[in-house]
N, C-alpha and C positions, 0 to 999 in steps of 0.2 A: 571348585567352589562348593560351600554345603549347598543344598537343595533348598533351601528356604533363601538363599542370597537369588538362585535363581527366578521363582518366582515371583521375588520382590524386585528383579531391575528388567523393566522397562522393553530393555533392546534384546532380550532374552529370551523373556518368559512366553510360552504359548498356550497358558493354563491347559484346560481341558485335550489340546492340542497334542498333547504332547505324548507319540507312540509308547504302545509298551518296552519296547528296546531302547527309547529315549530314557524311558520313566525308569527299566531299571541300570542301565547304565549312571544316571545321574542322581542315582538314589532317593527316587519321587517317589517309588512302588507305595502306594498307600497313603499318601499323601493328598490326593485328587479322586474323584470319584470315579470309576472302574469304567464308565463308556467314553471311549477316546471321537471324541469331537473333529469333524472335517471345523475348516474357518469359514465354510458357506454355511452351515451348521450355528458355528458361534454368532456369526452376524447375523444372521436368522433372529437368534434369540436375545442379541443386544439389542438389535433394532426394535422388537417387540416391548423390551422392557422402556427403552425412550421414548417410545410412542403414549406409553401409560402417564407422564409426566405431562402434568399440569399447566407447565409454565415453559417461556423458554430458559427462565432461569434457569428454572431444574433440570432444562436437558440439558444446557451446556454441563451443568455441575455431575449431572451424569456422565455425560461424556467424558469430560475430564477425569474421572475414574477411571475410565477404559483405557486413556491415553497414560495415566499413570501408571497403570499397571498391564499393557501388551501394547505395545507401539503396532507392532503388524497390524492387529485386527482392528486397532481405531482408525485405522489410514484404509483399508481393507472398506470400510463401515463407510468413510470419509465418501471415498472413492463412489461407490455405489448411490451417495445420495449425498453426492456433491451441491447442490443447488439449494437444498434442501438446508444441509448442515451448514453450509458458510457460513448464514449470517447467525446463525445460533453461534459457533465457535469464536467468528471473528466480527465486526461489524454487522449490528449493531448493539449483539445481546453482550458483547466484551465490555463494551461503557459500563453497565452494571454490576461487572463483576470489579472492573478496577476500584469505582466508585467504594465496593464494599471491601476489597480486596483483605482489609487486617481482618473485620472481622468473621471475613469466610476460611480465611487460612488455615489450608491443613496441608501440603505437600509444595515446597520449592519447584519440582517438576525439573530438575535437572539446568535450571538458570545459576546463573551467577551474579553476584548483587557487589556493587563496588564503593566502598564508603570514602568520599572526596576527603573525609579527615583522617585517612590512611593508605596515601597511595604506595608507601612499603611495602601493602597487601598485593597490589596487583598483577605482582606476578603467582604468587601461592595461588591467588583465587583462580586466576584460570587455569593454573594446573589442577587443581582443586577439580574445578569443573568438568573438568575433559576427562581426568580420569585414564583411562587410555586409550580413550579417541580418539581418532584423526579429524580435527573441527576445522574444516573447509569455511565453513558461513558461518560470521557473527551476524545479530540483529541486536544493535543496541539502542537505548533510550535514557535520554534522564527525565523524562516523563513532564517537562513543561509544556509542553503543548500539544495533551492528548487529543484527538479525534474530535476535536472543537467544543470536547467540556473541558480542557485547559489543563491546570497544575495538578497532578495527584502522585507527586514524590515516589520513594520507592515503591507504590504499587501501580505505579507506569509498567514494572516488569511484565505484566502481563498481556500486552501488548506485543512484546518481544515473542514473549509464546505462541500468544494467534499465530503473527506475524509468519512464523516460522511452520507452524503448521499449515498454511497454505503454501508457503514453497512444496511442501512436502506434497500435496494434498494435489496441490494444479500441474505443478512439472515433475515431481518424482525425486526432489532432491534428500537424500539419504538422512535419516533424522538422527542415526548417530553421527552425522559428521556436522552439526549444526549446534549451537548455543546462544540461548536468548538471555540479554545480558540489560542489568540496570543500573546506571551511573547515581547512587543517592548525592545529589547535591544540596540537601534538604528542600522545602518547600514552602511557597508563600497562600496556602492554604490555611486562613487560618484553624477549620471545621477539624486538620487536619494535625494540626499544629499542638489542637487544645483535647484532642481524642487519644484517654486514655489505654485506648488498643491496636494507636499506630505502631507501627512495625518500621517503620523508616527514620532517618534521624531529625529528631524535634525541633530542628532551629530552622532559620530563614534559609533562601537560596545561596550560595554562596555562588562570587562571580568576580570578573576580574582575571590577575593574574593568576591566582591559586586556581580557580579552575580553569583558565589557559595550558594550565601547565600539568594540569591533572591530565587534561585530553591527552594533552600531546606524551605525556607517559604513557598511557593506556595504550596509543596507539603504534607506541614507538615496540613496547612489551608485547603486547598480540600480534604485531609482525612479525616477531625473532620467536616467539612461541609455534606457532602456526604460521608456517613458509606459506604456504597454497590459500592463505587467505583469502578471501572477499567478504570486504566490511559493510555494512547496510545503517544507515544510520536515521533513527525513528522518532518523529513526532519530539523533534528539539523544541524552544522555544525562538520565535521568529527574528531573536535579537543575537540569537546563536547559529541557527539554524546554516544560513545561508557561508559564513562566516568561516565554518567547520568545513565543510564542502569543498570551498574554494582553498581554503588550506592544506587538501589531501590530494585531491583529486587528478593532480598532477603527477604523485608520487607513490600511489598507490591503487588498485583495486578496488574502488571506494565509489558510495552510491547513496544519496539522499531521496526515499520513496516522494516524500510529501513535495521536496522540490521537483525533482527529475520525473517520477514516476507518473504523479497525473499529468504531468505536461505532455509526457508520451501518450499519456488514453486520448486523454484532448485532442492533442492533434491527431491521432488514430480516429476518431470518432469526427474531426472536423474533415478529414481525407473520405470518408465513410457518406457523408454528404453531397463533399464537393464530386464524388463520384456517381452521385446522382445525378447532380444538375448540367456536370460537367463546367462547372467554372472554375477558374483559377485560385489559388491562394493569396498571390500576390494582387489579385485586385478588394480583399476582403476589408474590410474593418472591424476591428478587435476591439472589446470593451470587455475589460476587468471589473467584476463587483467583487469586492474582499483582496484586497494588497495586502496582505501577510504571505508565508514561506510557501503557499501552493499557489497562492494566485499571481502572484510576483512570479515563482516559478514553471506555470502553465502559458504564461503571455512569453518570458523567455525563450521557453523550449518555440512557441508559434513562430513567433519574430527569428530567431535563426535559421528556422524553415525557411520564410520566407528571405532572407539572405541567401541561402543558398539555392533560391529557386532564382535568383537574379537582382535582386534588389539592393541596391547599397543597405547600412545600419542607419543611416539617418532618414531614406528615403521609408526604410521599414518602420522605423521609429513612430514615423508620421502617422502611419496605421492603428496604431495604439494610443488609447487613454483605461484610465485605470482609478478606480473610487475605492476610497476606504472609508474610514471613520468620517475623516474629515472633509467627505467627499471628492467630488474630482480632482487630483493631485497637481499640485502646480510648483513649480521648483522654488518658490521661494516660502515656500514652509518650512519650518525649521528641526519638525519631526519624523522626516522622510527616512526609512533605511534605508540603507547602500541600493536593495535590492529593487525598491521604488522607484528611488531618481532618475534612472534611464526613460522613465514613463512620464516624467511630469511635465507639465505644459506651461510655456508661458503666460502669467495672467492676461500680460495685455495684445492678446489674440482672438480671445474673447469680452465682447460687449457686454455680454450677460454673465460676465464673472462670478458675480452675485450671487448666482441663481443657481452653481453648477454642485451645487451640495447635495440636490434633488435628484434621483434617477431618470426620471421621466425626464426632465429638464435635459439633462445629457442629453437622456438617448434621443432627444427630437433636434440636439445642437448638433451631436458631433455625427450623427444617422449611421451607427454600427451595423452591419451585416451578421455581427456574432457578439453574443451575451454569455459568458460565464460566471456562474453564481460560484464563489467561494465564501461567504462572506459570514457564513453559520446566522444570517438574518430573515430569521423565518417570513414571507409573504413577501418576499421585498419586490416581485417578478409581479407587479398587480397584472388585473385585467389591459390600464390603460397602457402600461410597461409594451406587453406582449404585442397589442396594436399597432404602438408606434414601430414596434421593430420589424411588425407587417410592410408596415406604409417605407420602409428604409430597403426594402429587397423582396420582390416574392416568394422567394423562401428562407428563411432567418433560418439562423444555429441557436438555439437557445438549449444553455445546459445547468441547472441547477444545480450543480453537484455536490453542495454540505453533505453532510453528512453529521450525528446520525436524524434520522428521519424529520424529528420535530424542527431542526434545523432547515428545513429546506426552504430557498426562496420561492418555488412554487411547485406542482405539484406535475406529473408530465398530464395526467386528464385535463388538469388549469392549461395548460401550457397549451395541449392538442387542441381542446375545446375556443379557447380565445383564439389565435390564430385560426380559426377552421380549419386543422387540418395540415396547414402549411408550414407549420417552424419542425425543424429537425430536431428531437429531443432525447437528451442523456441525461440520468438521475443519480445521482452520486451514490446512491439506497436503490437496491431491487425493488422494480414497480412491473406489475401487472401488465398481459397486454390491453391496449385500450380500446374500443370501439367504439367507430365515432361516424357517424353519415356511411356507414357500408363497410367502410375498410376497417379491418383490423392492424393498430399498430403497436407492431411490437417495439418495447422501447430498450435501447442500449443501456447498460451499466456502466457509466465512466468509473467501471472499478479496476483499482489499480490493481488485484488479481490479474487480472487479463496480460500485465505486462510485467511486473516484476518477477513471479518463478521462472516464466522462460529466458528472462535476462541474465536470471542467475545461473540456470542451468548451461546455459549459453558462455558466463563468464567461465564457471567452474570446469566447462568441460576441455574449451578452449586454453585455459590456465592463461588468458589474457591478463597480462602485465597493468594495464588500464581501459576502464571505460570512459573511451571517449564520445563526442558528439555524434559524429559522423554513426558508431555502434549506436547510441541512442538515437537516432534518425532511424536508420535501418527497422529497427523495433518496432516503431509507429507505423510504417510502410508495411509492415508483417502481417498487422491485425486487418487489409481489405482481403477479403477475395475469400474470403469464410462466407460472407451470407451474399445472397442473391440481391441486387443495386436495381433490379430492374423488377422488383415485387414491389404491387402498392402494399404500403405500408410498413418496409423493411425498414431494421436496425441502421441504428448508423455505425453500431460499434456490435461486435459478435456477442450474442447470450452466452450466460455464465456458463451453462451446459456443456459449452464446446471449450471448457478452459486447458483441458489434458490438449488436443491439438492445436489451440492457440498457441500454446505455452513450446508446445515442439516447432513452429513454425517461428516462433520469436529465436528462441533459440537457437537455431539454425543459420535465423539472418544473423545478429549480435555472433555469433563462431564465424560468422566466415566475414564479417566484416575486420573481427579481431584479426583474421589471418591475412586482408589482404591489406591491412596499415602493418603487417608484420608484427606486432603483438601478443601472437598465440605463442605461449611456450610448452602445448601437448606436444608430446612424442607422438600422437596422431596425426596425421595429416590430412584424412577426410572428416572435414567436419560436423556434416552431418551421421556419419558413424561414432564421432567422438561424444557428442550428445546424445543418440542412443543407449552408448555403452554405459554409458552415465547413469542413464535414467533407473532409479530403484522403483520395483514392484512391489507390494505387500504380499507376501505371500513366504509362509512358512518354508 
């Protein structure tokens, strides 16, 4: 390769890095300035120059510099000030870049962009992409329903990038074997639509059969492209979402974050609880705010727990109500998706039918022991919310989890403070610890970090065939025994901090649950070795 290709790709380049035996075997001699940089050296002085920026915009958009151009030392940088960098790279300072994405555009980043009015293309483009890669992980998106600001077309891709950068970043999964990929199926933005420096195709969504048929090429073509696949599929919209999932997941290596993934934190973080108090699961009652594709899919993932801790699907059912738009769901509405329906209730079981639009109203009818906020409706967890969920158990789950911040239905001090002290609280957005009457509570992140890289890592290493339930169970049981249950004021769900050993203890369970349904197809056979040997390091 000439010397200028090297500094310019990514999985290569070590700039300053780079020995004099390097530089002149690769014909850099003179090229780079003459003192040869350790990478504690380089991050040294990355760091100092992100520190200078103003904004978080400007540091992701710094960063993103570094990751264009030296994968090591951005992951290197990542690593060290992991907690720090997250929500600048991915949730929640990524909303802003999507939001801007045409007119910040200066570097693809090694994504692949797929245009639904030519799926001829979609074998070239992934070869395209990979180059000569071995691309283990896809993260794909067609970007309708981003991070609960919704449609933003082909610059959904960037999503795909975070996405993938915290695989990288929390479990070690190897960033040349990865590719973050966007389905353009245009977009019904109009802002987006009628803006002269969109970069995506200018027409409405397309839906239906053509895009039916689009996926299923796409999927059919990234199979036989990449044998060792596992597919990740990002921030659909809620009328797809679920749809897609059910159509693969049978047949493939295949994994919806926003369904499957918070439902694992959830019930990780509601296990994280109940190990305080020591109560059961199956005696809980579950209340859904927001039935779209996470909260439909966070009450799913509960509700099969609880099946399989003993409970029939109908007796489990009974445990569950679920609010959306339209308030408490009741089966003879006519706008219900598939994913709804198993949740809805019959009108005439309630007296106050009427009245069930209201939250409070609910929550003092149907007396839930656990509140989940999906529902991106800022305040909606008021003071008298949080009370009555007092007066329903001495100690409530109350989890707000929108995301991003201006979304949330309350706030975890709101939440601490009204309770006194007593509801169990997880924030969909890093929050602060609280101090409230003496004790300091730290509070859990139901972030789906916590549980997607070591899934993957877990899937990849094990070369598991499919993930099934029973793997995702496994998952959720992984995240107790991280923090101490018996400290006042303990997480429910482990701080981000500990995401690199989280992420190995997921891991490990999802590998050896693959092995013992018989679905591992590594030539390993210890699977915790398998997932070690796995694991990539930054380092030159």
């Amino acid at each position: 390769m000439r010397a200028h290709d090297i500094l310019n790709n990514p999985f290569l380049n070590k700039g300053t890095a780079f020995t004099m035996e390097e530089r002149k075997e690769l014909g850099l001699i003179g090229l780079l300035p003459p003192y040869v940089q350790t990478i504690e050296e380089q991050a040294e002085q990355t760091y100092q120059h992100f520190s200078q920026k103003s904004s978080d915009l400007e540091k992701r958009l710094f960063l993103m510099e570094i990751f264009n151009t030296n994968r090591t030392l951005f992951y290197y940088l990542f690593n060290q000030h992991i907690v720090e960098f997250n929500p600048i790279v991915y949730d929640p300072v990524i909303a802003d870049t999507i939001e801007n994405y045409s007119h910040l555009f200066v570097d693809p980043q090694y994504a692949a962009y797929l245009d639904i009015n030519h799926p001829e293309n979609i074998e070239e483009t992934l070869k395209n992409a990979a180059g000569d890669r071995d691309i283990r992980l896809i993260v794909v998106t067609d970007a309708e329903g981003i991070l609960g600001i919704g449609d933003w077309g082909t610059q959904g891709v960037d999503i795909s990038v975070g996405k993938l950068m915290v695989y990288t970043a929390a479990a070690g999964i190897d960033p040349s074997s990865v590719l973050p990929l966007v389905i353009d199926a245009g977009t019904n933005r109009k802002e987006l639509l009628e803006d002269p420096m969109y970069l995506g195709n200018r027409h409405e969504r397309v839906r239906g059969e053509q895009y039916d048929n689009f996926i299923d090429q796409f999927v059919q073509i990234a199979e036989n492209t990449f044998p060792k696949l596992y597919l990740h599929w990002e921030d659909f919209g809620r009328s797809t979402a679920a749809d897609i999932l059910n159509r693969y997941k049978k047949e493939i290596p295949t994994f919806n974050d926003d369904i499957q993934g918070t439902g694992i934190v959830v019930l990780g973080g509601i296990f994280g609880a109940l190990d305080i108090t020591g109560e059961k699961l199956t005696d809980q009652v579950y209340l859904c705010y927001g039935g779209g594709s996470a909260g439909a899919g966070i009450a799913d993932r509960v509700h099969a727990e609880m099946v399989s801790e003993g409970l029939s699907e109908e007796e489990a059912y009974k445990r569950f109500f679920m609010i959306d738009k339209q308030g408490l769901l009741f089966d003879d509405m006519e706008d219900l998706t598939p994913a709804q329906k198993p949740f809805a209730k019959k009108r005439e079981d309630f007296a106050n039918a009427g009245d069930m639009t209201d939250l409070l109203n609910v929550v003092k009818t149907v007396k839930p022991t656990i509140l989940v906020g999906t529902s991106t409706n800022p305040g909606a967890f008021t003071k008298e919310v949080v009370e009555a969920m007092c007066e329903n158990t001495e100690r409530p789950v109350i989890f707000p989890i929108s995301n991003p911040t201006k979304k949330l239905e309350a706030t975890a001090q709101q939440v601490i403070e009204w309770s006194d002290g007593k509801a169990f609280v997880a924030t969909g957005v890093p929050s602060g610890t609280i101090s409230y009457k003496g004790v300091d509570y730290e509070i859990g992140q139901a972030n789906n970090a916590l549980i997607y890289p070591g899934l993957g890592l877990g899937m990849l290493a094990s070369e598991a065939s499919l993930l099934t339930d029973e793997m995702i169970g496994a998952a959720a049981h992984s995240l107790s025994g991280i923090v101490n249950p018996g400290q006042p004021g303990a997480p429910v769900l482990p701080p981000f901090k500990y995401v690199a050993d989280v992420s190995i203890k997921v891991a490990e369970a999802v590998a050896k649950k693959a092995q013992e349904q018989g679905l591992a197809q590594a030539k390993e056979t210890d699977m915790a070795k398998a997932v070690r040997d796995l694991k990539w390091y930054p380092e030159y």
